[in-house]
C-alpha positions, -999 to +999 in steps of 0.1 A: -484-416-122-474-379-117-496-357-106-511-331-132-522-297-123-548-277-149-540-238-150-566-213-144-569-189-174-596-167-192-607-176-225-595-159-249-598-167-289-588-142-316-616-121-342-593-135-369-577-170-363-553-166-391-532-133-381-509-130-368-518-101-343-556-099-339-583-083-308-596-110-287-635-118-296-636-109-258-611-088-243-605-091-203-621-056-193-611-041-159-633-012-145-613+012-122-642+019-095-649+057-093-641+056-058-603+055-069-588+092-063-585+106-095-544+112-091-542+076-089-561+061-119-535+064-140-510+045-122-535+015-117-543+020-157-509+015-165-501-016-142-535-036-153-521-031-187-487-045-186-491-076-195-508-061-230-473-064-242-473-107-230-500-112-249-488-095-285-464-113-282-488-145-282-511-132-311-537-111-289-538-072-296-550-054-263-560-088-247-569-064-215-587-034-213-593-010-189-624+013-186-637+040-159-663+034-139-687+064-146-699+086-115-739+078-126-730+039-133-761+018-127-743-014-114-727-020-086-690-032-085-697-068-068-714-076-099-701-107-112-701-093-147-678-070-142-639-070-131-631-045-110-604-021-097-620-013-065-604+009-035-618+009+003-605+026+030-599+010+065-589+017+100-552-002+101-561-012+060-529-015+045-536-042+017-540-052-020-561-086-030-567-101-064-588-125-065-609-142-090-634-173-096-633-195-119-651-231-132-639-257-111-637-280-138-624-266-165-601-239-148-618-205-167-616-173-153-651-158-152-646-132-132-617-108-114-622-080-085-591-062-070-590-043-042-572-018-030-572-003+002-564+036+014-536+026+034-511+010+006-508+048-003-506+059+035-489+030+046-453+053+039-465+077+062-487+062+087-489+068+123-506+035+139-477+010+146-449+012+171-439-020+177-425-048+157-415-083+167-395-086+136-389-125+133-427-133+148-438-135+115-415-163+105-425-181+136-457-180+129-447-206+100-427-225+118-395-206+114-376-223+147-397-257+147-391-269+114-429-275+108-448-255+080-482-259+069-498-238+043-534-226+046-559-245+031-588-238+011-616-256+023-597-281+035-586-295+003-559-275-014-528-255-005-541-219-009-512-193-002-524-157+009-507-127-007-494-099+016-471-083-015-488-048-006-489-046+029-450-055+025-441-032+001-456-007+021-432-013+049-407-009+021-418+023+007-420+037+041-378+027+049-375+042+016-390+076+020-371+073+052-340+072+039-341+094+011-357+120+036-328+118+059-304+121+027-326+154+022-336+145-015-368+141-010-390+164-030-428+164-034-423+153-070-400+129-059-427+113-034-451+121-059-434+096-087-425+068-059-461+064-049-472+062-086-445+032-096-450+017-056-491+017-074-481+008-103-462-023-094-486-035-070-514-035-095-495-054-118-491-082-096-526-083-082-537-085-120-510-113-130-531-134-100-564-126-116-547-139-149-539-172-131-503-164-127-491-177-090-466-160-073-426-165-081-399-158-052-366-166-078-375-141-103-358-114-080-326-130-088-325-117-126-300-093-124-262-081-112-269-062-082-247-030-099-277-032-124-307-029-104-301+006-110-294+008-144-324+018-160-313+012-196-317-022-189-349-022-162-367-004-184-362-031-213-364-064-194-375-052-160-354-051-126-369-087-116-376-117-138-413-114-126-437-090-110-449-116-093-420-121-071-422-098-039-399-074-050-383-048-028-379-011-029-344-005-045-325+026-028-292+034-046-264+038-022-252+075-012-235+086-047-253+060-067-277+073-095-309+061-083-332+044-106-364+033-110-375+024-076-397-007-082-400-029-114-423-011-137-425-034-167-430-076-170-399-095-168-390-124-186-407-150-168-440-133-175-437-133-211-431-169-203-462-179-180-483-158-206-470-181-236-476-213-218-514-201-206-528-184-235-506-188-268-531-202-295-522-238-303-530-255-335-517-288-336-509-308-306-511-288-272-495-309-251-462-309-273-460-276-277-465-267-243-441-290-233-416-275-260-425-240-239-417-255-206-389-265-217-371-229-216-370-234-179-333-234-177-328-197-200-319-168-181-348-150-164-371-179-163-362-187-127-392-197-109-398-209-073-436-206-057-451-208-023-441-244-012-406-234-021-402-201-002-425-218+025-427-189+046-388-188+062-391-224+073-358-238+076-380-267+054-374-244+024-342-256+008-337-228-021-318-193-003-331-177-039-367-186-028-372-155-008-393-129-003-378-091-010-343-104-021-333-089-048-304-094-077-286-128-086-262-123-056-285-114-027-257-114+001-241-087-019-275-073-015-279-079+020-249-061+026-256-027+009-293-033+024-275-030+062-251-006+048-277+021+044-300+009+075-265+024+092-269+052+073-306+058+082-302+054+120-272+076+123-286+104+105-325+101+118-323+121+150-306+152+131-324+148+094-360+132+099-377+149+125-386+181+113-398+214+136-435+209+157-430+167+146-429+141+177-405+119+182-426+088+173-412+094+138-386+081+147-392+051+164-408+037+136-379+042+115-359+027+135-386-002+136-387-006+095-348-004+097-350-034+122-370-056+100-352-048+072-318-058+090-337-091+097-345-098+065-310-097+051-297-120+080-330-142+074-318-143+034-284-148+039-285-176+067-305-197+041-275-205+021-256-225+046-269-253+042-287-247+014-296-262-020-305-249-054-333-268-062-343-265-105-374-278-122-357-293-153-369-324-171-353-347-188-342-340-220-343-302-219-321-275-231-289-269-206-308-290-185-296-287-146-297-315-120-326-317-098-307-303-070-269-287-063-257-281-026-248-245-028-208-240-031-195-246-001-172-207-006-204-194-006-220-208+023-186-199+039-193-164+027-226-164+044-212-172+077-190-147+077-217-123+066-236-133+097-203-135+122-200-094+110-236-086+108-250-104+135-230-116+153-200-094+160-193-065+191-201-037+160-237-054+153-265-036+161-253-003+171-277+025+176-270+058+182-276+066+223-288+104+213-315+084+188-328+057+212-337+089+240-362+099+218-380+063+204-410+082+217-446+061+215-480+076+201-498+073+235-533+066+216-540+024+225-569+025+198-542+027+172-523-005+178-529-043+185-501-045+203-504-047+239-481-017+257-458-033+281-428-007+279-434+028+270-396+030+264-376+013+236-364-027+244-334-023+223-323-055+241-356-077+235-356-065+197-317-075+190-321-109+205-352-115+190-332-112+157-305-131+170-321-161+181-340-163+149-308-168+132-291-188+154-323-211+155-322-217+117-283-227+121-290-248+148-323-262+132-325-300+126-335-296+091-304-271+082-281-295+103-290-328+085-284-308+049-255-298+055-243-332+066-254-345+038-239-321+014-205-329+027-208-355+005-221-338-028-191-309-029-169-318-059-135-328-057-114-304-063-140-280-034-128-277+000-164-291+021-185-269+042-189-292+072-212-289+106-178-283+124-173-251+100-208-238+110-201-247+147-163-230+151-174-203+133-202-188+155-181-201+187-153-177+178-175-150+171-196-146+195-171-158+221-147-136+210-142-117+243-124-150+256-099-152+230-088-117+233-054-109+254-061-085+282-091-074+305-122-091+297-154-071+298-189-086+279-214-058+270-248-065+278-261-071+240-232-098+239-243-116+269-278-120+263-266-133+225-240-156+246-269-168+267-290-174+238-264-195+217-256-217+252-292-224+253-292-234+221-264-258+224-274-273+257-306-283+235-285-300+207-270-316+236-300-330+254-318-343+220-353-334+241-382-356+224-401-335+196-431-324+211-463-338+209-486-331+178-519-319+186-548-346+181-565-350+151-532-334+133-537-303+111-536-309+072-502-315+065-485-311+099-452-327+100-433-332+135-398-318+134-369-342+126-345-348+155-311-336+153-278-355+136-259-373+162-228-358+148-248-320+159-247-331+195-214-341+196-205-312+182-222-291+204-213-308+230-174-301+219-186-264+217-199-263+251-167-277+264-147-251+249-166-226+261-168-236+297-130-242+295-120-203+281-145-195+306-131-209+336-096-199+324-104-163+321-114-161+354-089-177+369-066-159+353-079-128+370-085-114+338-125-103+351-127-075+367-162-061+355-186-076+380-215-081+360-188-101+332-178-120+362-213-131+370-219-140+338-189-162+329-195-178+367-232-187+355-219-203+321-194-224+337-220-236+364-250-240+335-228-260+311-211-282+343-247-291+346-257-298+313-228-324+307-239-340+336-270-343+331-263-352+292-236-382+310-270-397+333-294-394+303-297-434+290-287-442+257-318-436+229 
């Protein structure tokens, strides 16, 4: 039998059964704490009561309301009677939470508290965090292992955390970056991207305390040449959902900037609002079933926690990402590093501003990192990648369970990462600007231990590039796309593992197939080094290690490569020890350090083949 999942809803019945608009006999009341500065209650006012318009649609007129806490209130906010809107400051706070209870057997919301802390508002301005370790976050679930477990709830049930605000704070601040190196940033400016950066947050805290989970495909809703259009975000919203963790949108330099957040519901909520609290009549299960059917129209694209599953190369969907945006995200991704170039090479002569210190800067160059992270991270997902659709039998346009993404555009996404990451103009920062990456000298401000005063441009590119290359050279990916070769339709030239395997050879190698001297820059080698590595353990097939004992909830070990992968890395290895040793025997190294380095690849791979020729037969 399939499993069945109940919804968690309030309860909510109309005054008057029989119109077709009517007041709930019990609204859902939010009180905005007084503690909320008063500049800001109207931008939490107006997010709690988006989905107002959801629920007229359904029948209920001003389902939600929202009330001020009075100054000389006699209850206290934790009481259970009353939702609140609540806002605490912290030391390093930079986080929203909506949570609510509800009855465990019957799945009704009793009760909703939100919280808001100081630092979402400061977060675009605040001092405390110099480092970043920009793809330790995916590691942490199981980015280059292949394993992912969610957290559980008392052990029982997946229970996803939501860090949509401390995220979006990290985008507001690259934003106000960049628009402040662009110089048009104005106070009213800031003034009106803090309200719709509040505004957007409360909405999707509030769509969890209405039982709504979160949805990682709704960014895909529109044509990335209309995210800016706002006579069409202001009528159907710039994502399908709020619930999606949407990113700050930055026009490029010319482009009419538009809203910079969504700032109404998108189509999916109307959707999730239908199915949870439309009144039903006759037979409920039928006509929630004829609701779910929609699931194929435009902007009811939905793809939760399990999908997106944290980065894990386990996660199958590229559009099951968090702060992607439009329904071509590499597209995206591109404009996204477009204007991270933009930010670095104007920060040293447009952001630091007379009597300022110099840490400015490094953090902007920090947000700019994780931002160029992210778009590799999104893009690399196609490539051996599947759209993977919730249709049921029998419903509208229905879609196949899953389609192998088209093998042009995971061709496309290699290239985008054989340019972007991959190539000798990756990663280029100013010299002037890394001189002054200066650090706040104040160790009660950060967790992170200070090894290195200065800035490890080095460590932070390779940390990037590995993270990539590690998803490429994942089992996971590498079994999909071997499988996919056989799902590509006739008349569709296949994306093979050979494709992927040629194609980041020939980049990153690229110094060996160029006529002339040969001379490796130090960011190249150490992504040479990295990539070798990587192939030497295709090559080996080392035993996945050993789980820990009891296993966690829901641990699963890591698959083991294709044989086909080895071989092919082993062909790779080959090729690159052969160039190698040509090069310099041709006399074509002069550069000592380049010399070193291609002498310690030939001698690393020599020993890897042999060692790969005495290991027995699995």
């Amino acid at each position: 039998a399939e499993d069945v999942y109940n919804i968690r809803r309030w309860h909510l019945e109309k005054q008057d059964p029989n119109a077709p608009l009517s007041p709930p006999k019990q609204p859902i009341v939010y009180w905005l704490e007084n503690t909320i500065p008063v500049e800001y209650r109207d931008a939490f006012r107006e997010g709690a009561l988006m989905y107002n318009k959801a629920f007229e649609k359904v029948g209920f007129q001003d389902a939600i309301v929202v009330k001020q806490m009075p100054d000389d209130a006699d209850w206290d906010p934790a009481d259970t009677r009353y939702n609140t809107i609540r806002w605490f400051n912290g030391v390093g706070a930079s986080f929203a939470i909506g949570p609510s209870r509800s009855n465990p057997f019957t799945g009704q919301i009793y009760d909703a508290d939100i919280g808001f802390s100081d630092g979402i508002v400061r977060g675009g301005r605040r001092t405390g965090t110099e480092f970043v370790a920009p793809v330790s976050h995916d590691n942490a679930y199981g980015y280059e292992s292949g394993t992912y477990t969610m957290p559980m709830l008392f052990g029982k049930r997946p229970d996803p955390q939501c860090n949509y605000a401390e995220g979006l704070a990290e985008q507001a601040a690259f934003g106000l970056d960049l628009l402040d190196v662009r110089g048009a940033l104005t106070p009213e400016m800031e003034k009106e991207f803090i309200r719709q950066y509040i505004v957007e947050v409360t909405a999707h805290e509030v769509g969890h305390t209405l039982g709504l989970r979160h949805n990682f495909r709704a960014s895909t809703l529109l044509k990335p040449n209309q995210l800016n259009d706002t006579s069409i975000t202001s009528r159907m919203g710039q994502s399908g959902s709020v619930m999606d963790y949407n990113p700050v949108v930055i026009a490029a330099r010319g482009e009419k900037q538009g809203d910079y957040v969504p700032l109404t519901i998108g189509p999916y909520d109307y959707w999730a609002i239908e199915f949870g609290y439309k009144p039903i009549a006759g037979e409920e299960k039928a006509e929630l079933a004829r609701i779910a059917s929609r699931v194929a129209e435009h902007g009811n694209a939905y793809s939760t926690d399990e999908d997106a599953q944290g980065g894990s190369p386990t996660s199958i969907d590229p559009r099951a990402f968090l702060f992607d945006m439009s329904d071509d995200p590499i597209a995206f991704n591109r404009a996204r590093i477009t204007i991270i170039n933009e930010l670095w090479a104007n920060a040293d002569s447009k952001l630091v501003k007379p009597g300022d210190g110099y840490q400015v800067l490094r953090r902007s160059v920090n947000r700019g990192m994780g931002e160029y992270n992210r778009a590799l991270a999104s893009t690399s997902r196609y490539i051996g990648g599947i759209n993977h659709n919730r249709d049921h039998a029998g419903d509208p346009n229905g879609r196949p369970t899953y389609t192998p993404i088209p093998a042009a555009r995971q061709r496309e996404a290699l290239e985008f990462l054989r340019t972007y990451a991959f190539s000798e103009k990756a990663f280029v920062l100013p010299a002037g600007l890394q001189n002054r990456l200066a650090i706040d000298r104040m160790p009660q401000l950060t967790t992170t231990p200070v090894t290195r005063i200065d800035y490890p441009w080095h460590d932070q590119v390779l940390s990037v590039q590995s993270g990539v290359l590690g998803r490429m050279y994942n089992a996971a990916v590498l079994k999909r796309i071997q499988d996919n070769e056989l799902l590509f339709a006739a008349n569709e030239k296949a994306f093979t593992m050979a494709d992927l395997f040629k194609g980041l050879d020939s980049s990153i190698w690229s110094e060996l197939d160029a006529a002339g001297p040969v001379r490796i820059p130090s960011l190249r080698r150490n992504l040479q080094r990295e990539q070798m590595r990587q192939l030497i353990r295709l090559l080996m097939r080392p035993a996945p290690p050993t789980p820990p004992s009891p296993p966690p909830p829901g641990f699963v070990p890591p698959p083991r490569p294709p044989e086909d992968a080895t071989t092919l890395a082993r062909a790779s290895l080959v090729s690159i020890q052969a160039k190698a040793r040509q090069a310099l025997a041709a006399g074509r190294v002069t550069d000592p350090t380049t010399k070193a380095h291609l002498e310690e690849t030939r001698a690393r791979i020599d020993a890897a083949l042999k060692a790969q020729m005495d290991k027995p037969l699995e």
